[in-house]
Structure formats: C-alpha cells, structure tokens
N, C-alpha and C positions, 0 to 999 in steps of 0.2 A: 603485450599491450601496455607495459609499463611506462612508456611517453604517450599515452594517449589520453585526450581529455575526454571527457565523458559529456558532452554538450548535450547530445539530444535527450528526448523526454523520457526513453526510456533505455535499460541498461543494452537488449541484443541490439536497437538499432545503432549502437555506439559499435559492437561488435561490428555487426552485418557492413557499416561505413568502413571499417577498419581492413575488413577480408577484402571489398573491393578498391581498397587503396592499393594492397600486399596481399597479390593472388600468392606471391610467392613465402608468404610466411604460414608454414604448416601449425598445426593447431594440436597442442600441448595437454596431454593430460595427469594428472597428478592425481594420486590412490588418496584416498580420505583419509589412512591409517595415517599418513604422512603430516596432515594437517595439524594435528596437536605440536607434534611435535616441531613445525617450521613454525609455529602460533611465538613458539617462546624467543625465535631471532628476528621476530619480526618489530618494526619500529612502528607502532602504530597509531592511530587516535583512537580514543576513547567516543564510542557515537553520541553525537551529544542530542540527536533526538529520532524517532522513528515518527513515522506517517502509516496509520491503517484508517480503512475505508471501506466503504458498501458497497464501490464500483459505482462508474460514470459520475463523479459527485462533486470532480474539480480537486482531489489530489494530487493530479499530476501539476499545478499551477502551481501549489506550496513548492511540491518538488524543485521546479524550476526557481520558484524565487530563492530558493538555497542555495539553486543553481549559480547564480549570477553574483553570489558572493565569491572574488578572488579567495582563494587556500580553500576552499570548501568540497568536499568529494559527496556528489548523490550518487547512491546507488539503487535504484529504481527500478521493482520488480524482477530482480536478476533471477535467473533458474535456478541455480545453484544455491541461495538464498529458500529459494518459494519453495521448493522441492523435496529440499531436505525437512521443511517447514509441515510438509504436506505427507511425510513419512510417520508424522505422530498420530495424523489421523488413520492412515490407512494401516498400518501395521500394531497389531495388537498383539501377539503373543514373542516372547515373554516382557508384556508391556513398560514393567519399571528398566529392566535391564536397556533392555532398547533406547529408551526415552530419553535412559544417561548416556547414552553413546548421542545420542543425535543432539541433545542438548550443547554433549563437548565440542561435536563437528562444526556444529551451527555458530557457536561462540569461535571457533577456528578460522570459519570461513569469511564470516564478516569482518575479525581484526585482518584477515589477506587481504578486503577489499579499502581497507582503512589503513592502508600502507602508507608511510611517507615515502616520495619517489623525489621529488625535489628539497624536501625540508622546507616548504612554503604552506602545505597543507596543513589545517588548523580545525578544521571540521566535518565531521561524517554526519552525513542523514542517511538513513536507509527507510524508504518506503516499500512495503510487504504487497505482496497481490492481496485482491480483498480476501478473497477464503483463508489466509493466514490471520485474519482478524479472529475464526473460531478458534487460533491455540495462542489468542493475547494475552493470556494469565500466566502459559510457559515461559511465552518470550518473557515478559515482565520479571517473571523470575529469575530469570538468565541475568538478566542486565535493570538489578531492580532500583536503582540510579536515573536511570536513562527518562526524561521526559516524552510522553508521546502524544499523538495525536488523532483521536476519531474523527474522521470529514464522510459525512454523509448528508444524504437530497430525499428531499419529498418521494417515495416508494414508485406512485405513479407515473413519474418522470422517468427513474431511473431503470423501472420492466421496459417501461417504452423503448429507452434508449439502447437493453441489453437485445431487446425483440427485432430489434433492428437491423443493426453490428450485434451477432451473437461471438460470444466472449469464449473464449476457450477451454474455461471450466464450466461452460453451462454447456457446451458440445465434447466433452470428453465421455469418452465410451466407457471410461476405468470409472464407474460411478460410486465408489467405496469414498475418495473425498467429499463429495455430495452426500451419499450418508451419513456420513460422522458429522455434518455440519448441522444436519436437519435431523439426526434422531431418524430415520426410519430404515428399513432393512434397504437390501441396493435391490430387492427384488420388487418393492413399492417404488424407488426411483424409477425403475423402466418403464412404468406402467403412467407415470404424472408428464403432464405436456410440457415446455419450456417456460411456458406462463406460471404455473404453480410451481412450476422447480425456482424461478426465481425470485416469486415473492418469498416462497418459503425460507429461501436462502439468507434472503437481505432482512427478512425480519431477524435472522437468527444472530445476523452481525450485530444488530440493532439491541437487542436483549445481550450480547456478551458484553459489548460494550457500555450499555447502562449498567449492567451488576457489576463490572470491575473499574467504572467513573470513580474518581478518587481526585485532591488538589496535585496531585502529580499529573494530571492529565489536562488536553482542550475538548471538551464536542463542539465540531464547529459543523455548523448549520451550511449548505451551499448556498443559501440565502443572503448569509454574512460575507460572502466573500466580496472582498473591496482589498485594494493599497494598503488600506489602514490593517486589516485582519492581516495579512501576508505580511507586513512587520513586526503586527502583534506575535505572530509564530517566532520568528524566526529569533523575537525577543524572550519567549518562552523556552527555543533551544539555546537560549545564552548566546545568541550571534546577534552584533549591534552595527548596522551599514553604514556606510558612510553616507551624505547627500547624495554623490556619485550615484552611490551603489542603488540608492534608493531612486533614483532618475530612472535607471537601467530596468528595476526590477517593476517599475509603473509602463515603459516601454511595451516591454516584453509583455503585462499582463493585457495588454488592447488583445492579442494575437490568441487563435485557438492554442491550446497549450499541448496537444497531444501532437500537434504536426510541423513537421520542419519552415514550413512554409512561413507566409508573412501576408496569410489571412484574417483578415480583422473579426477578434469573435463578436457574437449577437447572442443575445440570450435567448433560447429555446424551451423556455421551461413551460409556456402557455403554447406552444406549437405543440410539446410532446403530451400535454394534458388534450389537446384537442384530437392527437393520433389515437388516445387508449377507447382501447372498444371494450364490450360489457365483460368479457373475459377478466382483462386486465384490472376493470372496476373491483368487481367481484374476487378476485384473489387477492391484488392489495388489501380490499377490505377484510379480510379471512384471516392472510397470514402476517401483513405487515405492518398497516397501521397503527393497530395495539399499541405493537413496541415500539414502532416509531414515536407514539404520544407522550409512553414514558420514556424514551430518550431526549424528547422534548424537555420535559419537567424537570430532568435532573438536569440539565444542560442549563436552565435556568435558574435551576437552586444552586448549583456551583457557580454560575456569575456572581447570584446575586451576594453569596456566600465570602467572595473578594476582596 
C-alpha cells in the first residue's frame, strides 16, 4: 500500500478502499520479531503529535484537519497501532518483561507507518482508539517529546451517542480491556449493563487524562471546536497551513467528519441530551461527571496558566 494516500477518516477504511480497488493484491504479513530490526532502515518522521479522546467527541475532525495538510501522514485508529496498545492492558504476567517487548514493537510500528514513500512527507499524527487513552502515561513515555492531545464531550452526549452506534469495545466479548480500564474484575464487567460500562469507562479516560495534563499537552472541550481550535492544534503540533490549506481545512470542517460523504454536519449535542433517559442520568452522574468537572478545571487552569 505504499502509493496509497490515506484520505478517509479512518486507517481500515483507507485499507478496505484499497482491497476493492486490487482484488488482486494479496495481503502481506510481517512477524513482529522483524519489526525492530527493519525500524533501523527505515526513513522516517518523527510524530509530531498524537490525538486521545473519550469517544464520539469530534477527534476524528483534528485528524482530518491534519489530513489536508500536503506531506502529512494521519494514521488513525489503525489495529496494529490499538492492539498492540491494548496488549499492556490485558496481559499481565511477566508484566515488566512483556511491557518492554510491546513498548519496542509499538515504537517499530508506528515509525513503519511514518515512512517517507515519496520524500515529500513532513508530518505524522497518529490518533489512538479511545481505550488507549488508559495506557497515556506509557505512550508518553515511549515518545516523551511528542506533543498530544485530549478531546473529550459532555459525558451525557457522549453514552447517548456510544447507546446508539454501539463501539466495538463496548461490544467486545474479551472484557479483560474493559477491566484494566475500569479497575473491576472481568467477572463484575459481565454482570454491568452497556449504560454503566460506558459511563464508567469514559469517566476513567477523563481521570487519566487530568492526572497526566501537563504544558506539554491540550484538553480541548467538544465545545471549543471551531476553524480557529483546528489551527490552534495543528499549531500546537508545530504544522503552520498555508491560506490555501487553511480554506481547505474550513471546507472540509462544514461536513460530518467520520463519513466519506459531503453531508453538511449539525450539531446534535441538545438532540442527544433530550434522547438520555433516567438510566443514562443516573450513571453519568455516578461515574462520570466527577471527573469530567475536574477535567474541566484543569483544562482551565492550564489555559489560563499561558
């Protein structure tokens, strides 16, 4: 796939377009052992910022606006990325040994997707699924240079909208990621409805995210998102647009950001407040708002802190 541009919003459907372009291009797999070691002939960039989030909260729009800078590679959500991401939670023994194996893979994997293929690329973003936001203190570690980004929404939006369109980690049957995120055994997960699993969840993003805020970071509110915040990012990962580019990426933000289409978005945020029923009340208020208040606060003190 190495001439292929990576347009859509997220990394498989750049794939899945790719396979039905070239039924006839069979599909390559490479052993993990091998990764460190092609890590060192590889010509790469250096990422120059990450994207973590709460789920449904208007991440994939940053993404896209980094999109639409020429030389710029997003790689958004990829498995191979989340997966391996998703290894530190679920595998504990022998936990340090492990940790340093997936730490080196992970650093391997992401300089592959940060290849120069033309000699015109100039910038890597990589945006994490949201449950990689519980292991943001490894990542950070890994690449503790790297500027990033928390983007999270008002909690009661955000069950609404997972209640809805149910997300593939709030439907995974392997509930050991879910545990490690929430602290409870995987035999308390099976027994908690989808309502409590995801407030619990996203309050938990919300709390890792406020204890590791720091002037290396943004919390950016879904509130805040405007033209101006999507340059303010993208000025934060040291990328400066030109007019052009800055025309393009005001285009582009009219349109829902998660679909190929050239549907004009609407804000939904007082539609999904009116969907939540007393369930939904009742668990935000339990698991999530808390920390959502103090992810407020900090988020405020580090502005104001500027």
């Amino acid at each position: 796939m190495h001439e292929v541009r990576l347009s859509e919003p997220f990394f498989q459907q750049s794939v899945d377009r790719f396979r039905r372009e070239h039924p006839e291009r069979q599909a390559r797999f490479t052993e993990f052992h091998l990764l460190p070691q092609l890590e060192k002939s590889f010509d790469s960039i250096r990422p120059a910022g990450f994207i973590f989030h709460s789920s449904r909260c208007g991440s994939t729009l940053l993404a896209n606006a980094g999109r639409s800078i020429p030389g710029s590679i997003v790689i958004s959500e990829a498995n191979a990325i989340d997966q391996l991401v998703a290894r530190f939670l679920t595998d504990s023994e022998p936990r340090e040994v492990k940790r340093a194996i997936y730490s080196a893979l992970l650093k391997a994997v992401v300089s592959a997707f940060g290849q120069r293929i033309t000699g015109q690329e100039r910038h890597l973003i990589v945006k994490f699924s949201c449950c990689s936001t519980s292991e943001l203190e490894r990542i950070t570690r890994i690449w503790p240079d790297v500027p990033w980004i928390f983007v999270y929404r008002d909690p009661i939006e955000t069950i609404v909208s997972n209640l809805k369109t149910m997300p593939g980690w709030l439907l995974d049957e392997d509930r050991r990621i879910l545990s490690a995120v929430i602290g409870e055994p995987v035999s308390a997960i099976g027994e908690m409805d989808p309502t409590e699993l995801c407030a619990r969840t996203i309050g938990s993003f919300y709390a890792t995210a406020r204890q590791l805020a720091n002037r290396d970071c943004m919390l950016l509110n879904y509130e805040q998102l405007s033209l101006e915040t999507l340059l303010n990012v993208l000025e934060f990962f040291g990328i400066a647009p030109t007019a052009e580019e800055e025309d393009e990426i005001a285009v582009a933000a009219q349109f829902y950001s998660k679909e190929t289409t050239t549907r004009v978005f609407e804000s939904d945020a007082l539609n999904k407040r009116s969907q939540a029923n007393d369930r939904v009340c009742e668990m935000a208020a339990r698991w999530s708002y808390p920390q959502y208040a103090e992810l407020e606060k900090t988020r405020l003190e580090l502005e104001e802190s500027c």
